[in-house]
N, C-alpha and C positions, 0 to 999 in steps of 0.2 A: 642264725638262719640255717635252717635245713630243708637239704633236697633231698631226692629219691630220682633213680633213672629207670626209665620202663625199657623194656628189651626181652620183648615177641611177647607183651603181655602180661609179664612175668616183673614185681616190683623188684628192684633190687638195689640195694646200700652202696651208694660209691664205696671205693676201696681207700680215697688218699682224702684229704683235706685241705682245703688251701688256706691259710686265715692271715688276715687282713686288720690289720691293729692300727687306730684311726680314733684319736679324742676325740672328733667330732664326730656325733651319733649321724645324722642325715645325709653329712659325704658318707661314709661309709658307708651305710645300710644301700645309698641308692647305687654304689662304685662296685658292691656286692652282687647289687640284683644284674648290672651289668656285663661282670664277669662272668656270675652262673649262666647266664644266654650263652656265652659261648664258653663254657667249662662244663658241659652237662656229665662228665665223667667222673667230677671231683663233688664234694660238698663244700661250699663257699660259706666262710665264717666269718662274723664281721665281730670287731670286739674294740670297748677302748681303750685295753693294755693287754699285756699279754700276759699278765697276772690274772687276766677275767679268764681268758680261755686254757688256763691252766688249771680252773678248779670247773671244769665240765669237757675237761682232753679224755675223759674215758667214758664221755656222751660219741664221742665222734671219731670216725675211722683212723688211720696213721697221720702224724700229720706229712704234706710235701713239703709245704714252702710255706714262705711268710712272707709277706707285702706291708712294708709297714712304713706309711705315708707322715712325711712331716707339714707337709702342705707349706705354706709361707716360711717357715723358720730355715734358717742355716743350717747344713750340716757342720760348719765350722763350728758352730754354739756349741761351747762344754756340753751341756745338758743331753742334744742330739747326740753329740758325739760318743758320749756315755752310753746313750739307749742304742744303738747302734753297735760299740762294742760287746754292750752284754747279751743282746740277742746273736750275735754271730759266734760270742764265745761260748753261749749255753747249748746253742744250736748247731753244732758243727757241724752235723750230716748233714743239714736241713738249709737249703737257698735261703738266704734272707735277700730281700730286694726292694731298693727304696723308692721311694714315691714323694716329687717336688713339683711345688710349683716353678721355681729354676732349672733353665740349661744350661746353666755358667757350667764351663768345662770343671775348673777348681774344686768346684762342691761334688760334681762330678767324681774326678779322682777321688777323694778325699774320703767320697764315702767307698770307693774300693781299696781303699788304701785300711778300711777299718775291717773290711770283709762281706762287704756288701756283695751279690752276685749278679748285681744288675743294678739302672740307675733309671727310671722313667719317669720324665718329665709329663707334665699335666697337658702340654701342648701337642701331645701326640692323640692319637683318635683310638678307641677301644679296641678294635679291630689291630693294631699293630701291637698295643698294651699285653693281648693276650698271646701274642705271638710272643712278643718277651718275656712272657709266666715259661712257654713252654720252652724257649732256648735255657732260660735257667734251669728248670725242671729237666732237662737233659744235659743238663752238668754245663751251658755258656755262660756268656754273660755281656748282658745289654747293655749299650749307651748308643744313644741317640744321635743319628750321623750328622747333624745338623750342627749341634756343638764342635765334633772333629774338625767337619768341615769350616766352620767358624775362623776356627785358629787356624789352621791353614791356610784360607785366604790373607787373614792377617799378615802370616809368616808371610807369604808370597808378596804382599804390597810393601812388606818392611815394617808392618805397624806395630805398635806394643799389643802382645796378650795381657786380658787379666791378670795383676799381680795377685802372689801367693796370699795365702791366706783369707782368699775365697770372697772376698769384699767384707770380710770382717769388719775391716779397720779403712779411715780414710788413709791415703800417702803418708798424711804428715804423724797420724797417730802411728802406722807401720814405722817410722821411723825412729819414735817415741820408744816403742815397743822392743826396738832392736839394740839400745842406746838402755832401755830397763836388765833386757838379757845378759849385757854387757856387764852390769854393777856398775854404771856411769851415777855420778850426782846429778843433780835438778841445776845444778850452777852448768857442769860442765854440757849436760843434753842442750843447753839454752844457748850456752856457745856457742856450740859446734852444728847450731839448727840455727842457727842468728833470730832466738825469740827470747822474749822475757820472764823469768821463771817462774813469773806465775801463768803463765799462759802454760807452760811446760806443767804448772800441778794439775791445772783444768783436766790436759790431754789423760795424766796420768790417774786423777779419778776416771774418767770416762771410758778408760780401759782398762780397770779394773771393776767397775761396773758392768763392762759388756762379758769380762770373763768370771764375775761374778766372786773374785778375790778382796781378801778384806787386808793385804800390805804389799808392795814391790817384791818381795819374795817371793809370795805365792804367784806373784803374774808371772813373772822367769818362768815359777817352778811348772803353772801352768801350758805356756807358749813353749816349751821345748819338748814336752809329752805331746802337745799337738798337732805342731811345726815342725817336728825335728830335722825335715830337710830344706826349709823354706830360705833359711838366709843362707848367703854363703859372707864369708869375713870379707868384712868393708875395705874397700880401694878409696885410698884420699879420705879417710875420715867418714867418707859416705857408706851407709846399707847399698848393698847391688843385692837383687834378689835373681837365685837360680831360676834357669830356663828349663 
């Protein structure tokens, strides 16, 4: 998508670029034409990787920033996790800022924890959306007060926040997971969770399907590059997870 700004008559080429990297052609194209309304200073680029708009980056001005929307999926997901560290790592000058259909605070963090410079939820109205393009764009960085505020009321009533790991996993699998990290057997996890070890292999394909690993190794090897601060070492046998 290209724009042009009129100013006293006179055509003239934005100077920056914003681009907007979205597998899905029609959100994007239509989350583009709503940005450029109110971005008429930049040219708004929509693409569905960021490998597209890498082979036509010298069709169009510097780039600013990147807006790169996962829509429905976890930032906890390997995969996001992945596209996420490699655009903040290639891009270092450059805001990278995520875009979900969740406000879970967890995902939240999780993607600034990978170097995201902002975090905007779908639930917010365009008019706020482009105010968070430009706190990033002037070196901030967004999250949505709704979630803060969230867990704070939680705190305040006493209640549980979200545990770690972003809703990855249910409870029982999180505890599965912490008992894999471990180097526990399938005899001793089933114990010490009072189930039956084939209910304990069930858990343990099914998290290794979500992280997309093909042995108990590579789940460890996985969930510690991911989580690295999420559990702290078990009181009584139990996982307690950090607050």
């Amino acid at each position: 998508m290209h724009r042009e700004a009129l100013a006293s008559g006179i055509s003239v080429r934005p100077r920056r670029s914003l681009v907007i990297v979205d597998s899905r052609a029609l959100g994007r194209e239509c989350f583009a034409r709503s940005i450029a309304a109110h971005k008429s200073e930049m040219e708004v680029l929509a693409y569905g990787s960021i490998e597209d708009w890498k082979r036509e980056r010298d069709m169009h001005p510097p780039l600013a920033a990147i807006l790169f929307n996962i829509g429905g999926r976890k930032v906890v997901e390997p995969e996001v996790t992945g596209e996420i560290s490699r655009l903040t790592s290639e891009f270092r000058e450059t805001p990278v800022v995520v875009l979900a259909d969740s406000d879970e605070l967890p995902q939240i963090v999780k993607a600034l924890e990978y170097g995201a410079k902002g975090y905007i939820p779908s639930s917010i109205g365009i008019d706020v959306c482009s105010e968070a393009i430009s706190l990033a764009l002037a070196g901030g960085i967004f999250v949505p007060a709704s979630s803060v505020l969230a867990v704070r009321q939680s705190l305040a009533s006493g209640g549980e926040t979200t545990p770690p790991l972003g809703g990855m996993f249910t409870l029982r699998q999180a505890e599965v997971v912490e008992a894999l990290r471990r180097g526990k057997a399938n005899k001793i996890i089933a114990y010490e969770l009072n189930l039956r070890e084939s209910t304990v292999k069930v858990h343990i394909r099914n998290i290794m399907k979500k992280l997309k690993a093909t042995n108990r190794t590579e789940v460890a090897y996985k969930i510690n590059d991911l989580f690295p601060g999420d559990f702290l070492p078990p009181a009584g046998g139990k996982p307690s997870w950090s607050r």
